[in-house]
Phi, psi and omega in degrees: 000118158335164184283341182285357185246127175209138174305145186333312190255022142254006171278330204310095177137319171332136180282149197228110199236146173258160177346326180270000184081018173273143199280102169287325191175224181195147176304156162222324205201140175234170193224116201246151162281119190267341189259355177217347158108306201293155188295094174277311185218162174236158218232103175265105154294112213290161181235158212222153171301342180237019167117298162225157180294326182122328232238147180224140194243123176254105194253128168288174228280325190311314206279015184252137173247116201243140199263108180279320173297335175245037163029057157208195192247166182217119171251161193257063171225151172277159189295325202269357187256329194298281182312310167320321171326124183319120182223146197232156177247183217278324168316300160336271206305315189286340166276153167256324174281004141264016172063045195270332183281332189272327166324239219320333181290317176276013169265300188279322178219099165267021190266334212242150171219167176276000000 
């Protein structure tokens, strides 16, 4: 198997790092359309001084890159722009009728609509 293909439950945990090499968080989760098989968002826990925030950031799957050489993920975000980003806590994430997926597609791509 190539170095890009890795089980659901090894992103777990993964460093989620921006354009400056500063540390956003850690994979929690990815979320896939089970009718086309692709990975649509990765679940970002925001990072905190005594470790995760609580607080979860859902970045679609376009704006993520993965480094295979540092084992993490890469967003084309500044840290400070990355805490700006729509965030939800895990109830939140679990409605679908809260639109938490169309929030984040336009904030991370706003050129893209679902």
């Amino acid at each position: 198997m190539p170095e890009t293909t890795m089980k659901s439950g090894d992103v777990q945990g993964l460093h989620v790092t921006g354009i400056d090499d500063t540390k956003l968080g850690a994979a929690r989760e990815l979320f896939v359309d089970l009718a086309s098989g692709q990975v649509r968002f990765l679940i970002v826990e925001s990072a905190s001084l005594l470790g995760g925030s609580g607080k979860f950031h859902p970045v679609p799957w376009q704006s993520v890159h993965y480094d295979a050489v540092a084992r993490s993920f890469r967003l084309k975000f500044n840290k400070d722009d990355f805490k700006a980003s729509p965030s939800y806590d895990r109830e939140q994430l679990a409605n679908p009728s809260y639109g938490w997926d169309e929030q984040a597609i336009r904030y991370f791509n706003p050129e893209t609509s679902l």
